[in-house]
PDB file of N, CA, C and O in Angstrom, chain B, residues numbered from 101:
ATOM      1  N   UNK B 101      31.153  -0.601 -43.409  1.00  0.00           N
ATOM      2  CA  UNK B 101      29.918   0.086 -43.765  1.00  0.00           C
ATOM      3  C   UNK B 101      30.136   1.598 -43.632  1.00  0.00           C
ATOM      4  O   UNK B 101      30.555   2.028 -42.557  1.00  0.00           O
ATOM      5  N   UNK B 102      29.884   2.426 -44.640  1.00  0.00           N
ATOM      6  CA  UNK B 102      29.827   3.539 -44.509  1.00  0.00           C
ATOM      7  C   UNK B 102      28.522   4.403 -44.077  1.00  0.00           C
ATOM      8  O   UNK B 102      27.320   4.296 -44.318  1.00  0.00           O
ATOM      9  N   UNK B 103      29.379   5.381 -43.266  1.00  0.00           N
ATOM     10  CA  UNK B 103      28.314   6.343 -42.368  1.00  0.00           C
ATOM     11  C   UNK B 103      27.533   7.123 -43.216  1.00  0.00           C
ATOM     12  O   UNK B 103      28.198   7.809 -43.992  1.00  0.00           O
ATOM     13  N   UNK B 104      26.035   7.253 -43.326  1.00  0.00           N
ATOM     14  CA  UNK B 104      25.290   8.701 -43.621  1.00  0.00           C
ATOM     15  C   UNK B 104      25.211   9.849 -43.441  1.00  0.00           C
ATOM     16  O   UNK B 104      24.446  10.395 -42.646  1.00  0.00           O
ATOM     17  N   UNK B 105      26.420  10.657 -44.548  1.00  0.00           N
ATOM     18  CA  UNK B 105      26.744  12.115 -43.912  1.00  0.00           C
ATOM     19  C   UNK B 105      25.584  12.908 -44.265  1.00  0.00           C
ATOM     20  O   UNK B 105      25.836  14.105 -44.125  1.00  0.00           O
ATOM     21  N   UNK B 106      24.273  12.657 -44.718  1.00  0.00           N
ATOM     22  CA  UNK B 106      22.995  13.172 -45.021  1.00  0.00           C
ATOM     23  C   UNK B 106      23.123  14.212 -43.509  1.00  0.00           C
ATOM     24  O   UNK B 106      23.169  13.821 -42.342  1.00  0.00           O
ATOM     25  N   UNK B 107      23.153  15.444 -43.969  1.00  0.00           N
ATOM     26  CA  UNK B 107      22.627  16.283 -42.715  1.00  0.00           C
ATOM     27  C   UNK B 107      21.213  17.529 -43.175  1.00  0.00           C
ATOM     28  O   UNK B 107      21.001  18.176 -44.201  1.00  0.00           O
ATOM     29  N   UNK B 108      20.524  17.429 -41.928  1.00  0.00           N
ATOM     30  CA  UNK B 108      19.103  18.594 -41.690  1.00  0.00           C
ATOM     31  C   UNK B 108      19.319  19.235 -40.860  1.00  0.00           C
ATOM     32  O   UNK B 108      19.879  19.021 -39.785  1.00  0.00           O
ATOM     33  N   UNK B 109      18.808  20.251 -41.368  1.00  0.00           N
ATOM     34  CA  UNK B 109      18.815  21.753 -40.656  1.00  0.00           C
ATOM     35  C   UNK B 109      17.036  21.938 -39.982  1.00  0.00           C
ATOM     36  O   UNK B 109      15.984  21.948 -40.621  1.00  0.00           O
ATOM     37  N   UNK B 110      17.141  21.997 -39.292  1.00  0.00           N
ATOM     38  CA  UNK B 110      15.839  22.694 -38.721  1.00  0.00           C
ATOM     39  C   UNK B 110      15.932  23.057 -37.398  1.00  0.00           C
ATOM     40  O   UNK B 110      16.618  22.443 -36.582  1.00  0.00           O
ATOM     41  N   UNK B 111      14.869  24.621 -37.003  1.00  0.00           N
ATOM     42  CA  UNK B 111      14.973  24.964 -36.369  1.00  0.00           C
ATOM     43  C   UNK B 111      13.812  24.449 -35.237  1.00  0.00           C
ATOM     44  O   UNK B 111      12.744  23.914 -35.537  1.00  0.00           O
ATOM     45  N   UNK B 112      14.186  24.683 -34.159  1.00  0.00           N
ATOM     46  CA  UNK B 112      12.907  24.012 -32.651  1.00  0.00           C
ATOM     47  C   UNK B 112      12.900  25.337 -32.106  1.00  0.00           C
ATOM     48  O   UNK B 112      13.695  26.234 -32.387  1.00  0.00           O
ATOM     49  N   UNK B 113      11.982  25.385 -31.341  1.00  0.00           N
ATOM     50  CA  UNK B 113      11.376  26.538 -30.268  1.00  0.00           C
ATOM     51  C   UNK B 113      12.308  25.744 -28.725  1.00  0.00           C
ATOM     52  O   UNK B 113      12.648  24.575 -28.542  1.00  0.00           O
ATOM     53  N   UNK B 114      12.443  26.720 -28.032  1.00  0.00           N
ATOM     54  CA  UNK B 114      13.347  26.350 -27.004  1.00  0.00           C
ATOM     55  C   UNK B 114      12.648  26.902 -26.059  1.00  0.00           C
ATOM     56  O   UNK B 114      12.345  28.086 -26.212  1.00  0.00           O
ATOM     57  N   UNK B 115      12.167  26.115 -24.711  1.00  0.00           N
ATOM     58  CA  UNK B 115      11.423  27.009 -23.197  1.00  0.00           C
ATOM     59  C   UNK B 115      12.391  27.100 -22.183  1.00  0.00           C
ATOM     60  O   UNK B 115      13.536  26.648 -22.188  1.00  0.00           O
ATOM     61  N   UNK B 116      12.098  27.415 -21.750  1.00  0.00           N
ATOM     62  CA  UNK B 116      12.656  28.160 -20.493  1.00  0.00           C
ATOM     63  C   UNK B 116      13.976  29.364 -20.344  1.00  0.00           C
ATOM     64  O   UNK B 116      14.422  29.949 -19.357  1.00  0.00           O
ATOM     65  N   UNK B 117      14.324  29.411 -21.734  1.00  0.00           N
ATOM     66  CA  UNK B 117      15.408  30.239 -21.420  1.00  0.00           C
ATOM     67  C   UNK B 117      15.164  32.033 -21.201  1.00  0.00           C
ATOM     68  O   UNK B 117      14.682  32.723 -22.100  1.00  0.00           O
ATOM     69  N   UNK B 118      15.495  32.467 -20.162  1.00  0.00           N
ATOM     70  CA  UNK B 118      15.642  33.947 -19.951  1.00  0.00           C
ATOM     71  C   UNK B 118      16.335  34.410 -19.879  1.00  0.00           C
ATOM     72  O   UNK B 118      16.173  35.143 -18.904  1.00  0.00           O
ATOM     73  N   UNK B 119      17.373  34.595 -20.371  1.00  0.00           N
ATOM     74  CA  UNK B 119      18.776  35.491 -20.588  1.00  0.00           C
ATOM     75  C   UNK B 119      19.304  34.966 -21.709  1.00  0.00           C
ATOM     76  O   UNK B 119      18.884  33.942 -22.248  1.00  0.00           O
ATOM     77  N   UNK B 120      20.732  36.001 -22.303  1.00  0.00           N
ATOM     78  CA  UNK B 120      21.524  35.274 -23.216  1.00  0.00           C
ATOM     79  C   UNK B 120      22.405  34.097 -22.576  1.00  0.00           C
ATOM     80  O   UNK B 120      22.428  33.023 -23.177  1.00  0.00           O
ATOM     81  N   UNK B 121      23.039  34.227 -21.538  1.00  0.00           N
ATOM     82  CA  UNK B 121      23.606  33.233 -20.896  1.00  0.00           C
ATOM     83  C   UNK B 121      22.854  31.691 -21.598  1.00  0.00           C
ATOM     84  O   UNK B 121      23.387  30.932 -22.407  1.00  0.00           O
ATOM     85  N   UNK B 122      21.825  31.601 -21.136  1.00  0.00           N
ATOM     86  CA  UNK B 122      20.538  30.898 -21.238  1.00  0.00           C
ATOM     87  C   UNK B 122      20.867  30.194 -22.618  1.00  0.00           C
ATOM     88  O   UNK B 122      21.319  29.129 -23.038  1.00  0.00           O
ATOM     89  N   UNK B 123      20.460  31.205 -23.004  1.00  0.00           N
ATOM     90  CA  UNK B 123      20.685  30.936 -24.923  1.00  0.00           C
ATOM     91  C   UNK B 123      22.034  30.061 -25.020  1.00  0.00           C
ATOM     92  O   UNK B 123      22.120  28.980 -25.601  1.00  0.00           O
ATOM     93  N   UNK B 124      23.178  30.802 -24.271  1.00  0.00           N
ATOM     94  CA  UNK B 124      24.728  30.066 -24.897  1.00  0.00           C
ATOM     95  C   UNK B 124      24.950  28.887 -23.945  1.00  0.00           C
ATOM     96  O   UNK B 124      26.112  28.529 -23.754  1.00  0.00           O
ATOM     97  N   UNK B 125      23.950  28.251 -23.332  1.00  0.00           N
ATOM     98  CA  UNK B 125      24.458  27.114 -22.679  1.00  0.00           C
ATOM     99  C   UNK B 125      23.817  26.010 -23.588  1.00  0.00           C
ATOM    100  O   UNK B 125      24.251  24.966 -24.073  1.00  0.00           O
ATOM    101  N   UNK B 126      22.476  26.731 -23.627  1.00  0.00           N
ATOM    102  CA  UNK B 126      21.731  25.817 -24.863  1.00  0.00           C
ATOM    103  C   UNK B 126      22.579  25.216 -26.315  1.00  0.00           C
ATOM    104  O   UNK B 126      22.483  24.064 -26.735  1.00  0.00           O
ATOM    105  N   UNK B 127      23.459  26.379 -26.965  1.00  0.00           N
ATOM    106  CA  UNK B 127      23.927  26.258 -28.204  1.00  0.00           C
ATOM    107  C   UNK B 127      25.163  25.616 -28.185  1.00  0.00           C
ATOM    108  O   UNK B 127      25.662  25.056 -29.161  1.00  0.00           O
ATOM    109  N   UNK B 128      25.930  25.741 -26.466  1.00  0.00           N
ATOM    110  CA  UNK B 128      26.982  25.050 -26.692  1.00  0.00           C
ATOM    111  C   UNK B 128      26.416  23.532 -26.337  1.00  0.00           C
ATOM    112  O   UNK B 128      26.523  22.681 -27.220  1.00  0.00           O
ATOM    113  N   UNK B 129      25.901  23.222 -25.244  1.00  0.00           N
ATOM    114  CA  UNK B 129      25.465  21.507 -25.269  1.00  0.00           C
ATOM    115  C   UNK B 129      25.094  20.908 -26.634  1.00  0.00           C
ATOM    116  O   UNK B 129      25.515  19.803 -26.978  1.00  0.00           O
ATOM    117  N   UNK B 130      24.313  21.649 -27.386  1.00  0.00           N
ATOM    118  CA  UNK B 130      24.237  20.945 -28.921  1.00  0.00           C
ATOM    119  C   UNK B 130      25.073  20.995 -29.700  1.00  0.00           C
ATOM    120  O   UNK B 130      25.068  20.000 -30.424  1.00  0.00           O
ATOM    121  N   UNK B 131      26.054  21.907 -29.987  1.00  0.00           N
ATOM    122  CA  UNK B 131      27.057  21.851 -30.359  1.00  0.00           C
ATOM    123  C   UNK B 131      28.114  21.151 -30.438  1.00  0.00           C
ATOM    124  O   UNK B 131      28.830  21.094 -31.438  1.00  0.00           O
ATOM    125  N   UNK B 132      28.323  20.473 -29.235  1.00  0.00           N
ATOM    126  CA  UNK B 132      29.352  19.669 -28.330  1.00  0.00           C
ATOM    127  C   UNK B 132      28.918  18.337 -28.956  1.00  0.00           C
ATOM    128  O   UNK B 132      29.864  17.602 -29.240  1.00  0.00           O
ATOM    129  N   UNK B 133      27.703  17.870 -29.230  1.00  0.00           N
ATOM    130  CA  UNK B 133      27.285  16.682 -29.343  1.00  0.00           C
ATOM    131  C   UNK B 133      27.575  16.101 -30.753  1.00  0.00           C
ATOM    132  O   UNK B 133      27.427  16.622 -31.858  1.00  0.00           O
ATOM    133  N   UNK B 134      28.022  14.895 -30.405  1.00  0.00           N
ATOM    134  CA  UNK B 134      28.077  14.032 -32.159  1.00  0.00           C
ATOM    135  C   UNK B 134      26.839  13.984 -32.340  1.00  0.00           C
ATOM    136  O   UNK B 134      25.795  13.854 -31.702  1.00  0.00           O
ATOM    137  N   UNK B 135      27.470  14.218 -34.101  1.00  0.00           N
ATOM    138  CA  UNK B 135      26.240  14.235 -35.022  1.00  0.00           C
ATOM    139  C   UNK B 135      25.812  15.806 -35.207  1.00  0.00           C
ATOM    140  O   UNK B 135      25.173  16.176 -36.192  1.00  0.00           O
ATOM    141  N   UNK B 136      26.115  16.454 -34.445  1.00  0.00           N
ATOM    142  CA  UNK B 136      25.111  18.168 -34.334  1.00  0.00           C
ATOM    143  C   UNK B 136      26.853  18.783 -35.092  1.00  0.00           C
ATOM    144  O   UNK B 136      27.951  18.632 -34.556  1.00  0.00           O
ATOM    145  N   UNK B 137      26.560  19.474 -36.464  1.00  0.00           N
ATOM    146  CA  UNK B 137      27.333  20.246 -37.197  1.00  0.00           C
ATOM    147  C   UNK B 137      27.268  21.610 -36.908  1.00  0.00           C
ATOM    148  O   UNK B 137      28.265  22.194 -37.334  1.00  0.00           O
ATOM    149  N   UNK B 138      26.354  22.437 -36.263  1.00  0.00           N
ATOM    150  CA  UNK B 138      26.131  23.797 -36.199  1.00  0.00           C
ATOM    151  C   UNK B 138      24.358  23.873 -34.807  1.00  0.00           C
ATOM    152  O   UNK B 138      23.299  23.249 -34.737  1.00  0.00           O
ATOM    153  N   UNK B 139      24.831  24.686 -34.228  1.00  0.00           N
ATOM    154  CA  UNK B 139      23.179  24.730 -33.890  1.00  0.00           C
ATOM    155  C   UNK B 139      23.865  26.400 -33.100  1.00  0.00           C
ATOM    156  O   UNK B 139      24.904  26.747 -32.537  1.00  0.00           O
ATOM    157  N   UNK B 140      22.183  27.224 -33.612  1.00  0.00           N
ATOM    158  CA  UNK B 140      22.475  28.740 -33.330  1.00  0.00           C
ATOM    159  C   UNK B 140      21.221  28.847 -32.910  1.00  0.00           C
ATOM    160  O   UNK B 140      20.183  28.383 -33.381  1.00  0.00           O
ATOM    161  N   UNK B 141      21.529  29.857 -31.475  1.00  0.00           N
ATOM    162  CA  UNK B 141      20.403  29.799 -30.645  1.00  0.00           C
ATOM    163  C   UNK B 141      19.896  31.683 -30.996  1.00  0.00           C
ATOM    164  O   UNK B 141      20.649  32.654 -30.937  1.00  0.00           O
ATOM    165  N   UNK B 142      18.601  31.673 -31.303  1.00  0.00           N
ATOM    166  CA  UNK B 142      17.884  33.149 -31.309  1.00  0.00           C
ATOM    167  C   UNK B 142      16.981  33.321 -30.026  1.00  0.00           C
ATOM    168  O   UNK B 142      15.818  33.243 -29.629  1.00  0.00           O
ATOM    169  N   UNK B 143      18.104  33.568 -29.687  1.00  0.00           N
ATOM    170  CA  UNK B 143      17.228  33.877 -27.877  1.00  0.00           C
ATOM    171  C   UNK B 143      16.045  34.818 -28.069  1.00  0.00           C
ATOM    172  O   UNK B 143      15.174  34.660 -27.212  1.00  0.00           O
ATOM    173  N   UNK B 144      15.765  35.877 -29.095  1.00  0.00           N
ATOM    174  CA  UNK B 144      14.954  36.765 -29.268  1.00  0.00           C
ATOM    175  C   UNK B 144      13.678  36.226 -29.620  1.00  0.00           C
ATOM    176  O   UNK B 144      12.585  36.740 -29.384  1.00  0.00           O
ATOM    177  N   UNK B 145      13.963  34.903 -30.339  1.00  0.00           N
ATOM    178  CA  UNK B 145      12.761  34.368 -31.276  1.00  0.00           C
ATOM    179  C   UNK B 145      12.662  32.750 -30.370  1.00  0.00           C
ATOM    180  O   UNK B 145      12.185  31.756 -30.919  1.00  0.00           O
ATOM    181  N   UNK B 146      13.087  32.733 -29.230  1.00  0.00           N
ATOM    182  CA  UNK B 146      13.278  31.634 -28.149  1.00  0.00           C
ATOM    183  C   UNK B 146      13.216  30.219 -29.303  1.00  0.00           C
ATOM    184  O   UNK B 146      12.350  29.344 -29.289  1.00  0.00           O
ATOM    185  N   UNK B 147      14.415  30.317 -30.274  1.00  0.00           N
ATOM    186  CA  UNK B 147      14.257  28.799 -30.992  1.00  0.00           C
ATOM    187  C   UNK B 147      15.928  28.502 -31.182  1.00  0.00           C
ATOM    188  O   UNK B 147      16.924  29.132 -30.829  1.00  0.00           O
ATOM    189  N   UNK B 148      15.788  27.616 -31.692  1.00  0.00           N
ATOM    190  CA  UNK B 148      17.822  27.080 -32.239  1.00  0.00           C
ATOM    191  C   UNK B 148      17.354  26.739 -33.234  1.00  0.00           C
ATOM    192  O   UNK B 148      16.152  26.480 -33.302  1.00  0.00           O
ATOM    193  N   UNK B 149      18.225  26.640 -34.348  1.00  0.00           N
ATOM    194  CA  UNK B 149      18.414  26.111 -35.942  1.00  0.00           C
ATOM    195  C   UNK B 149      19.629  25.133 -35.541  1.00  0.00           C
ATOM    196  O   UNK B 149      20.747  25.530 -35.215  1.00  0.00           O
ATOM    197  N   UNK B 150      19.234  23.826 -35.616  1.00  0.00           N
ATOM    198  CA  UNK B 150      20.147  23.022 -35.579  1.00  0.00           C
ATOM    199  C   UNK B 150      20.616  22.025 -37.117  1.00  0.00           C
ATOM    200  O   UNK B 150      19.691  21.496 -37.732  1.00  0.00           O
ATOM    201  N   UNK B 151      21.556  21.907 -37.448  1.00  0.00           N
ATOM    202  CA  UNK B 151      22.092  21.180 -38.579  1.00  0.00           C
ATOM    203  C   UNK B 151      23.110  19.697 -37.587  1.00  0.00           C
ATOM    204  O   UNK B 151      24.137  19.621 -36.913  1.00  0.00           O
ATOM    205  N   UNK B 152      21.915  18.679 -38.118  1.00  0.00           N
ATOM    206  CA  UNK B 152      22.643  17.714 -37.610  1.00  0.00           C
ATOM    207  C   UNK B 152      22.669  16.327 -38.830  1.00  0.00           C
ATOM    208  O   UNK B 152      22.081  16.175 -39.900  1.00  0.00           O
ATOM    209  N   UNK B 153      23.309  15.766 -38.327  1.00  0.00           N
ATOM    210  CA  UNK B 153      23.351  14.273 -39.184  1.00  0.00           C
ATOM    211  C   UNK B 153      21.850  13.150 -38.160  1.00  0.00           C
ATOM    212  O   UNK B 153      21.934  13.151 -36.932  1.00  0.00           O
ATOM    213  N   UNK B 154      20.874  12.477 -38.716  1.00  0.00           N
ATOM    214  CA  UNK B 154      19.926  11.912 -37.826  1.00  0.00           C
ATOM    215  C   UNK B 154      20.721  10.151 -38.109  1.00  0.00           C
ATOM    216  O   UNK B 154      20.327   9.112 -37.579  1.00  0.00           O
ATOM    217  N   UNK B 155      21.482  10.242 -38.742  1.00  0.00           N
ATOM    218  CA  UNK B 155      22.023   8.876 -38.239  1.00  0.00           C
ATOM    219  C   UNK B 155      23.189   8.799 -37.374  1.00  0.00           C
ATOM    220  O   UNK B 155      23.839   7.784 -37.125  1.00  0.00           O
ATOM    221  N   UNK B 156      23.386   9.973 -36.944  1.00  0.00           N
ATOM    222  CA  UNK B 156      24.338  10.023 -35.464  1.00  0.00           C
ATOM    223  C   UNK B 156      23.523  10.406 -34.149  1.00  0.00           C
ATOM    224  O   UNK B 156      23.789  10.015 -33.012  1.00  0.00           O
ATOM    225  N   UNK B 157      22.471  11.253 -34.526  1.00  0.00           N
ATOM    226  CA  UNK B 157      21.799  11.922 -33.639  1.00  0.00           C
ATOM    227  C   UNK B 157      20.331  11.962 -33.973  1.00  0.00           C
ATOM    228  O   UNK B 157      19.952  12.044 -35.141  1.00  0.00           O
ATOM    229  N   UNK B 158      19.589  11.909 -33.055  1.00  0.00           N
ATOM    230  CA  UNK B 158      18.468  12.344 -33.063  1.00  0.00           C
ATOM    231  C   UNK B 158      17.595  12.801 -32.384  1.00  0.00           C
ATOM    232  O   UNK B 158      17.642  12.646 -31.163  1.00  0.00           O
ATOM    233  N   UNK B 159      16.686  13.405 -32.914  1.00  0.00           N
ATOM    234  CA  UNK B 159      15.709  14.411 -32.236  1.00  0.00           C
ATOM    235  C   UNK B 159      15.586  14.747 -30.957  1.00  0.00           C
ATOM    236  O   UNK B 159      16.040  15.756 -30.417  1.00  0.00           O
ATOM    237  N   UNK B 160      14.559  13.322 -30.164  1.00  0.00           N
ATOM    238  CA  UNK B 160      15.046  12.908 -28.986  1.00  0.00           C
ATOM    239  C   UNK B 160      15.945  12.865 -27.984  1.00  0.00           C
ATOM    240  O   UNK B 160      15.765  13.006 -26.775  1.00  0.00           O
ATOM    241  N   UNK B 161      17.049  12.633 -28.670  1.00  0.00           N
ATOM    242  CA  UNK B 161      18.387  13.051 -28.137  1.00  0.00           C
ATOM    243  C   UNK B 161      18.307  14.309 -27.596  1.00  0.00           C
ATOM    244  O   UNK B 161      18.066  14.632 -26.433  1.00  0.00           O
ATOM    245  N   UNK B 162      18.565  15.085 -28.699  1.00  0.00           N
ATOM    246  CA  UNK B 162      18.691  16.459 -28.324  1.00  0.00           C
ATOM    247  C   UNK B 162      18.089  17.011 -27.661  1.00  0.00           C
ATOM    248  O   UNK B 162      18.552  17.923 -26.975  1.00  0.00           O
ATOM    249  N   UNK B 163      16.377  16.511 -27.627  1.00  0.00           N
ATOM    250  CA  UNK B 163      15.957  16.898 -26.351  1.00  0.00           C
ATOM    251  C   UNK B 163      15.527  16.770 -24.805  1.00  0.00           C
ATOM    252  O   UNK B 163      14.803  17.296 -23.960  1.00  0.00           O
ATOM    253  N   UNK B 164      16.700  15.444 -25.043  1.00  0.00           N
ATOM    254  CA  UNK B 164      17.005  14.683 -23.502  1.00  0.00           C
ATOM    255  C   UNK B 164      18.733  15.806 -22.856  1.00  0.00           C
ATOM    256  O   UNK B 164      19.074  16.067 -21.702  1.00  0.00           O
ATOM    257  N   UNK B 165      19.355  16.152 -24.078  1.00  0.00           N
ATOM    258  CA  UNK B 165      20.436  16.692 -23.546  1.00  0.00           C
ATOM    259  C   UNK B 165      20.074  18.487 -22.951  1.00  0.00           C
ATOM    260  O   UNK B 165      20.496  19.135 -21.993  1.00  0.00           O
ATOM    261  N   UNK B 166      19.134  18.788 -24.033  1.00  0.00           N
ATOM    262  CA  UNK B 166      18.728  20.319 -23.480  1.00  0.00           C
ATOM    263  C   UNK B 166      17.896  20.506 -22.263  1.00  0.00           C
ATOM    264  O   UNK B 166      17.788  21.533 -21.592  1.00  0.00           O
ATOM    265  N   UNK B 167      17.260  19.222 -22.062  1.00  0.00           N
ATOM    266  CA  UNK B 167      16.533  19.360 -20.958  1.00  0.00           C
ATOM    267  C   UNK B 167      17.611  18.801 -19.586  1.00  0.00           C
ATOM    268  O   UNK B 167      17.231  18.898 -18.419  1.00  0.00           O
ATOM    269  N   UNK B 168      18.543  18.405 -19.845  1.00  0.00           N
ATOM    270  CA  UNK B 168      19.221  17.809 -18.668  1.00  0.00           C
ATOM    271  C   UNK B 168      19.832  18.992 -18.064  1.00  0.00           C
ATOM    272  O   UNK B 168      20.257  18.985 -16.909  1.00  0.00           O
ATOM    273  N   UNK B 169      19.890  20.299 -19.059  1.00  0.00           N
ATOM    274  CA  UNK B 169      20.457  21.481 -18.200  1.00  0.00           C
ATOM    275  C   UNK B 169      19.562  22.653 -18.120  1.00  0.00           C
ATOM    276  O   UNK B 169      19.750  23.858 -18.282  1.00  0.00           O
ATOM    277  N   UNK B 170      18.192  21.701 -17.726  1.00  0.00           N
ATOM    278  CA  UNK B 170      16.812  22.961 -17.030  1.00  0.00           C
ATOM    279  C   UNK B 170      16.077  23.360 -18.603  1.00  0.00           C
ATOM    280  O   UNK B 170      16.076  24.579 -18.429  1.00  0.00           O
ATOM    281  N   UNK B 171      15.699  23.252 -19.455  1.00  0.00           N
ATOM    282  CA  UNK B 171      15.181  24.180 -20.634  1.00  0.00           C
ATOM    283  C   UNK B 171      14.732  22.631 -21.473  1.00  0.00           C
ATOM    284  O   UNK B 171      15.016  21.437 -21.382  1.00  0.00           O
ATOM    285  N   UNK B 172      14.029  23.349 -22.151  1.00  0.00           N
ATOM    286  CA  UNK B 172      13.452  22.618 -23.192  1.00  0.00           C
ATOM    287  C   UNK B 172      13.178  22.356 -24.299  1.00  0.00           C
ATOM    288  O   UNK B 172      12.190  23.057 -24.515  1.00  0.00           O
ATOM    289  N   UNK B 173      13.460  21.623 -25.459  1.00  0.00           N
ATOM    290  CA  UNK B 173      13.259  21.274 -27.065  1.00  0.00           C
ATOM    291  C   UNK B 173      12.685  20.722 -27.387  1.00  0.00           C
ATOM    292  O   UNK B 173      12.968  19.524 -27.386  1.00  0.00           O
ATOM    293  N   UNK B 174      11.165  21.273 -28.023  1.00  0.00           N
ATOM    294  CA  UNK B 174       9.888  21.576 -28.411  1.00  0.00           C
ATOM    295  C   UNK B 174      10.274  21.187 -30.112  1.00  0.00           C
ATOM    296  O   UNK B 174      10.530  21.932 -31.059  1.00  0.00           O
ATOM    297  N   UNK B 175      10.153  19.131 -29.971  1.00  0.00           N
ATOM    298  CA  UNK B 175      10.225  18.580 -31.286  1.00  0.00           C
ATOM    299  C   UNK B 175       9.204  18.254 -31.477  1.00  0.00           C
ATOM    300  O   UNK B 175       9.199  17.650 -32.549  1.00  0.00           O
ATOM    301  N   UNK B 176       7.760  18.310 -30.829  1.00  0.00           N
ATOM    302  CA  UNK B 176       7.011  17.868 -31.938  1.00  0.00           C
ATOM    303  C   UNK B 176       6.292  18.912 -32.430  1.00  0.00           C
ATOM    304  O   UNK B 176       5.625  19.761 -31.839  1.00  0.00           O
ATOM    305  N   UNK B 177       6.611  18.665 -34.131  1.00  0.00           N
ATOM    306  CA  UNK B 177       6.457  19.964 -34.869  1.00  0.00           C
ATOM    307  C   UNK B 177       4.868  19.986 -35.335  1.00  0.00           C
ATOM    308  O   UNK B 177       4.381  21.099 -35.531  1.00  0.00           O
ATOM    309  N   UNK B 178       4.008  18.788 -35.529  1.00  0.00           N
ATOM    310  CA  UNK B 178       2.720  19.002 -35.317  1.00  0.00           C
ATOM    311  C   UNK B 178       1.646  20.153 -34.550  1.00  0.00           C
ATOM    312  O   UNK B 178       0.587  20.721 -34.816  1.00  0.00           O
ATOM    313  N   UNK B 179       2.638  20.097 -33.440  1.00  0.00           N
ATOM    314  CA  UNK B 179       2.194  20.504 -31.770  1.00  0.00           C
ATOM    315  C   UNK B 179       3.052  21.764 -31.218  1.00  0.00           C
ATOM    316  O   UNK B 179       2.843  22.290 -30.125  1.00  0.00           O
ATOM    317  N   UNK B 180       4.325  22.281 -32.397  1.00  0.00           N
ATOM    318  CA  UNK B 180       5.036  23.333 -31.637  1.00  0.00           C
ATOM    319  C   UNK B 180       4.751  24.218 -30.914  1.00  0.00           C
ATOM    320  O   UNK B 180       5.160  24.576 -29.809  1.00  0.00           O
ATOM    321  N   UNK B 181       3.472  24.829 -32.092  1.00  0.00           N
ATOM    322  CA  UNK B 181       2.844  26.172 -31.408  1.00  0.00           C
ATOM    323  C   UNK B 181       2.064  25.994 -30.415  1.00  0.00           C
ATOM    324  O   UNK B 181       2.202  26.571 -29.336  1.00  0.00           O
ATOM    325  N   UNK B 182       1.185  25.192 -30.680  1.00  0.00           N
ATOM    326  CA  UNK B 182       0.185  25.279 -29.310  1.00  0.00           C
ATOM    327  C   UNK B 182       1.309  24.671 -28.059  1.00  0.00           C
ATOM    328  O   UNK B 182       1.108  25.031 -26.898  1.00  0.00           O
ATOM    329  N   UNK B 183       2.065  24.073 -28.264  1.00  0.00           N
ATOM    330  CA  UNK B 183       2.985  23.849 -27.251  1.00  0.00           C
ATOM    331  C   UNK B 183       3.872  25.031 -26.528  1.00  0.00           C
ATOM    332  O   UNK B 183       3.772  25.029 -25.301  1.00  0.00           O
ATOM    333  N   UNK B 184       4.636  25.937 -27.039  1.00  0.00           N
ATOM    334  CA  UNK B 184       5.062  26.927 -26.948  1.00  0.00           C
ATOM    335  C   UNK B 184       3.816  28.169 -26.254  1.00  0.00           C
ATOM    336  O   UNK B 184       4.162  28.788 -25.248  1.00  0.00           O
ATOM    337  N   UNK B 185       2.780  28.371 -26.707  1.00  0.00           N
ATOM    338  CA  UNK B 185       1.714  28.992 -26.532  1.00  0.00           C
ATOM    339  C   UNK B 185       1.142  29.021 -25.239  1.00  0.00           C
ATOM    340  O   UNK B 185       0.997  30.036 -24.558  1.00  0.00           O
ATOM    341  N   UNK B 186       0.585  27.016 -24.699  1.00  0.00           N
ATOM    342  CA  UNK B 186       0.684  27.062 -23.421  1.00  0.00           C
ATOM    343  C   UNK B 186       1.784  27.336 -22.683  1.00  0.00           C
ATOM    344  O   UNK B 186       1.518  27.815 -21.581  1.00  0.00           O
ATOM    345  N   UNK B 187       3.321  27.144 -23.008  1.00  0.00           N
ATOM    346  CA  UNK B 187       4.088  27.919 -21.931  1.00  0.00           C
ATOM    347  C   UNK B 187       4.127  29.215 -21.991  1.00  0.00           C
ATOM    348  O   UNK B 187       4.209  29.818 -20.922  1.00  0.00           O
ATOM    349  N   UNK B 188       4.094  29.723 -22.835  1.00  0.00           N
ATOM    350  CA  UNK B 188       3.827  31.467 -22.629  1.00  0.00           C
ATOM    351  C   UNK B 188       3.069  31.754 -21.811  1.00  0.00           C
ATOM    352  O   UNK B 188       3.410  32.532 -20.919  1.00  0.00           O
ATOM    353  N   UNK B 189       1.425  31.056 -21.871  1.00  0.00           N
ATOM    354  CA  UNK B 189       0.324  31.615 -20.840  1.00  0.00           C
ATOM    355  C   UNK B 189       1.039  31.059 -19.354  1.00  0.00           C
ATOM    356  O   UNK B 189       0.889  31.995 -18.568  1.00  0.00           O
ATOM    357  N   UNK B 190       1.732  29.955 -18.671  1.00  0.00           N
ATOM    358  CA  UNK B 190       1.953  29.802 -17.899  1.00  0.00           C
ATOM    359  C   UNK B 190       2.679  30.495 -17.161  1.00  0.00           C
ATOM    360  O   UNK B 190       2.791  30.387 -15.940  1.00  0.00           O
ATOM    361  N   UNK B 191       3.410  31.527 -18.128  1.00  0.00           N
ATOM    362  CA  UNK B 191       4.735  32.684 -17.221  1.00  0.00           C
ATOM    363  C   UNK B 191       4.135  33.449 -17.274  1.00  0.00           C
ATOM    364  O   UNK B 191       4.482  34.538 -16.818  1.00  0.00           O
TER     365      UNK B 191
END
């Protein structure tokens, strides 16, 4: 059976990060991961643009692995902003 090299790009809002450090721990854990082809973190605009394959990886995933090293990936896109929004008011 052949694999679905179908890959998406989209970008998530990312919490907790405060430094660039921050940013490059984020971009390398997704990076590292099967299925994730590219992911670039804009620490300025606190989000990543990730290009992944979703039949190797998914969503979820990614944001069980970003959160396992303190920070967070803000997938539901219904809910980003007001999600992002309350953590702003909280800092």
């Amino acid at each position: 059976m052949a694999k679905d090299n179908t890959s998406i790009k989209k970008t998530f809002p990312v919490l907790h990060m405060t430094c660039a450090s921050c940013a490059n721990s984020v971009q390398s854990m997704l990076r590292a991961q099967e299925g994730v082809l590219n992911a670039s973190v804009n620490f300025a605009a606190g989000d990543v643009q990730v290009e992944y394959r979703p039949s190797v990886i998914d969503k979820p995933a990614m944001k069980k692995i970003v959160q396992s090293i303190g920070y967070d990936l803000v997938i539901d896109e219904a809910n980003a902003s007001a999600t992002v929004e309350e953590h702003q008011k909280k800092n």
